[in-house]
C-alpha positions as CSV (number, residue, x, y, z in Angstrom):
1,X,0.0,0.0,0.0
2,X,1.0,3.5,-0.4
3,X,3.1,3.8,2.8
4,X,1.3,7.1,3.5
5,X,0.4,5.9,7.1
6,X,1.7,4.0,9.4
7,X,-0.8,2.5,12.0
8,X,-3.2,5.5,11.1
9,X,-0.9,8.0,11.6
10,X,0.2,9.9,8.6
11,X,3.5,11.0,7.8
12,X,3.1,14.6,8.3
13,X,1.4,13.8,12.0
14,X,4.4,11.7,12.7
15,X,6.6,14.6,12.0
16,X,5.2,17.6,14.2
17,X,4.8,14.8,17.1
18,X,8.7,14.3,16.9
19,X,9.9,17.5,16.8
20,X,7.1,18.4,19.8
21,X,8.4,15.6,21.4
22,X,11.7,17.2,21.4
23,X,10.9,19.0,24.8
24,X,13.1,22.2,25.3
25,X,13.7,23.2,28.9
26,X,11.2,25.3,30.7
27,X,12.2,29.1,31.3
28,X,11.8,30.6,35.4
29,X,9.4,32.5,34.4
30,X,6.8,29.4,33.0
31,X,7.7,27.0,35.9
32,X,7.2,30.3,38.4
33,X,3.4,30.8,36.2
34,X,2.9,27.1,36.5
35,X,3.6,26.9,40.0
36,X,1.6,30.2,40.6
37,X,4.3,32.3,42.1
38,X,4.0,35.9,41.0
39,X,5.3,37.2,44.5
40,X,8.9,38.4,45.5
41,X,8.5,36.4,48.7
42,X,7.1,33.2,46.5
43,X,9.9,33.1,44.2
44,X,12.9,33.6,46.6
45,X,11.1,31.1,49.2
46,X,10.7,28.4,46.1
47,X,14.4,29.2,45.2
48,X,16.0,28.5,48.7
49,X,14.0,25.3,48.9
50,X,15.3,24.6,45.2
51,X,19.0,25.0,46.8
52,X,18.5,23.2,49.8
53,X,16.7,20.4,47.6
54,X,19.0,20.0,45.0
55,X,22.7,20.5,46.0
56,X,24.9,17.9,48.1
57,X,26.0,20.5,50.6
58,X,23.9,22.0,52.9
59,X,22.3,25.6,52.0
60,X,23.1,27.0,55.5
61,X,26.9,25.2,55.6
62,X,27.5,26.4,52.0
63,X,26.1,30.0,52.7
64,X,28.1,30.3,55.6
65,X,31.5,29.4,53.8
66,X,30.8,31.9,51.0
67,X,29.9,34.7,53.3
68,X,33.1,34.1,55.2
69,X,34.7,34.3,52.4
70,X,33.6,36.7,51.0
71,X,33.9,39.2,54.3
72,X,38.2,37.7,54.3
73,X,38.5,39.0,51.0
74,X,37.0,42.5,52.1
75,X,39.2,42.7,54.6
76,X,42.4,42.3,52.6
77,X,41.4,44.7,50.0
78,X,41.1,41.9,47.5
79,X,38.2,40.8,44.7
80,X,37.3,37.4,43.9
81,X,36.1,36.2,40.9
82,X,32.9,33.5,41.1
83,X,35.6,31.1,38.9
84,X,37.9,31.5,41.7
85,X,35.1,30.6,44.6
86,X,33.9,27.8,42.1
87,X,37.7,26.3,42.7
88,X,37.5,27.0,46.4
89,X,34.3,25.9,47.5
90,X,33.0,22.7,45.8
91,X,29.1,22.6,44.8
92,X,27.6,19.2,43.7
93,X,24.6,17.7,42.9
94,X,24.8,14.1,42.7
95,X,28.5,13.9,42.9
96,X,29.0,16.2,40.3
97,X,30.7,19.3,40.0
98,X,28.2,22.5,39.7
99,X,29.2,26.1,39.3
100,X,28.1,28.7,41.9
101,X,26.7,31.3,38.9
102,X,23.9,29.3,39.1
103,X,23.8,28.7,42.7
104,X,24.0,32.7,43.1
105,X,20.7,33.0,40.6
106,X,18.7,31.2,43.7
107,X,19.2,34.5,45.5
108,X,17.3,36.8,43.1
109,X,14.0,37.9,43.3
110,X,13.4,38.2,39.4
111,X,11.0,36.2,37.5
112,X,13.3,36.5,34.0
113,X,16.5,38.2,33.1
114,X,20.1,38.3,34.3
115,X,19.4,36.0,37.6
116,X,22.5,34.9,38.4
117,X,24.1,38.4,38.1
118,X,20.9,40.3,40.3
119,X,21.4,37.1,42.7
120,X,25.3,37.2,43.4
121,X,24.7,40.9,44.0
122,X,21.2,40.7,46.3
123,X,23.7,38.0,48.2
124,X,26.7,40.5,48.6
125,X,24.2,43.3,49.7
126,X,22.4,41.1,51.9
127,X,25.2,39.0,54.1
128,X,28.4,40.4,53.0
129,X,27.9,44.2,52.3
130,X,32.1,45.2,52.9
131,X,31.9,43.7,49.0
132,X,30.2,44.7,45.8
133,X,29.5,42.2,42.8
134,X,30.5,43.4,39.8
135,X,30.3,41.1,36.3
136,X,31.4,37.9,37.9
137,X,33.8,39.6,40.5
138,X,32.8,40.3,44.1
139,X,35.6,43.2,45.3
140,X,35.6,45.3,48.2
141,X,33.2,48.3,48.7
142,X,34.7,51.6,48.5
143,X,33.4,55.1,49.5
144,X,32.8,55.7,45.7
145,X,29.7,52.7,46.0
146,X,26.5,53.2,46.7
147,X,25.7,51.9,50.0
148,X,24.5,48.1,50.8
149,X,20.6,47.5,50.5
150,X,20.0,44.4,52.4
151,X,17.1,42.3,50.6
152,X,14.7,42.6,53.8
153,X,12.4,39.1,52.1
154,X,15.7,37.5,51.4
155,X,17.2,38.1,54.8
156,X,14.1,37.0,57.0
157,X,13.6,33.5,54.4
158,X,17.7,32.6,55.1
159,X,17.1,33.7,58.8
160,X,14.1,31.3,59.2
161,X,11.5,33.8,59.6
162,X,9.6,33.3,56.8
163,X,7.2,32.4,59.2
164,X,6.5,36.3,60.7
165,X,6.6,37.8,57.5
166,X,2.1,38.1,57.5
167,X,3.2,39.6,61.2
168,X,5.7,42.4,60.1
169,X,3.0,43.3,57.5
170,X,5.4,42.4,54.8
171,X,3.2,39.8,52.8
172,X,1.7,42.3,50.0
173,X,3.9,42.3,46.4
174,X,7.3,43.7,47.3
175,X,9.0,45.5,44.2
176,X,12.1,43.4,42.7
177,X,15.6,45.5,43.4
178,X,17.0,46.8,40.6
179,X,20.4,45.2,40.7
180,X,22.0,44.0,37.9
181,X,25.3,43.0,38.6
């Protein structure tokens, strides 16, 4: 017979249903719309579970190290480059070597855009604000910089206090920062 079908399926069905079958990864901003997270709060509370969830090292062992880190390098007047903390403090998921540029994008508020960039700098502004992250390079803060803005939602979800954020009056739609690395 003419080959034009195969079990009822024509040729050109078969076609469309492998190349949608081809599935490309979803974006942050369609998981955060399927997962109904349009808040600051939501999407820094779903990224800190994603980091504690799916990296070997603890978030709170790993967080600590980096911010200490960090605050040495401030106080020797030097700047570290993310490459350089990649080599220094391992990150793995599953045994396997991850780098920290995306480990940094858990700490952004944004729902797309340069994440890992707004992240590494909400983190540097939040716990260590003696440095200032500049296009992959965290250096110490001069007089010249604008001064630190702590991420207030940020602070209170790595502090465990989630939890009084309804309390504080803090649960209405906070405006993103306008970091960008």
């Amino acid at each position: 017979h003419g080959g034009s079908s195969h079990f009822g399926v024509s040729r050109t069905q078969r076609a469309a249903h492998s190349v949608s079958s081809c599935t490309m990864p979803r974006s942050y901003a369609k998981i955060c719309r399927d997962k109904g997270v349009d808040t600051v709060e939501g999407r820094l509370a779903m990224n800190l579970a994603h980091l504690g969830q799916n990296f070997d090292q603890p978030l709170r062992e790993l967080h600590a190290t980096l911010v200490a880190a960090l605050r040495a390098a401030a106080a020797d007047g030097r700047a570290v480059k993310v490459t350089e903390l990649n080599q220094t403090h391992s990150l793995t998921r599953n045994g396997k070597n991850r780098n920290l540029k995306h480990w940094f994008a858990g700490f952004s508020d944004l729902a797309k855009g340069e994440r890992q960039g707004h992240g590494a700098a909400a983190f540097a502004d939040t716990f260590a604000p003696q440095v200032i992250y500049e296009r992959g390079v965290f250096r110490p803060r001069n007089e010249q910089d604008a001064q630190a803005e702590p991420h207030r939602v940020l602070l209170q979800l790595c502090e465990g206090a989630g939890d009084s954020a309804q309390q504080e009056g803090l649960d209405e739609e906070v405006p993103p920062t306008k970091r960008h690395g």
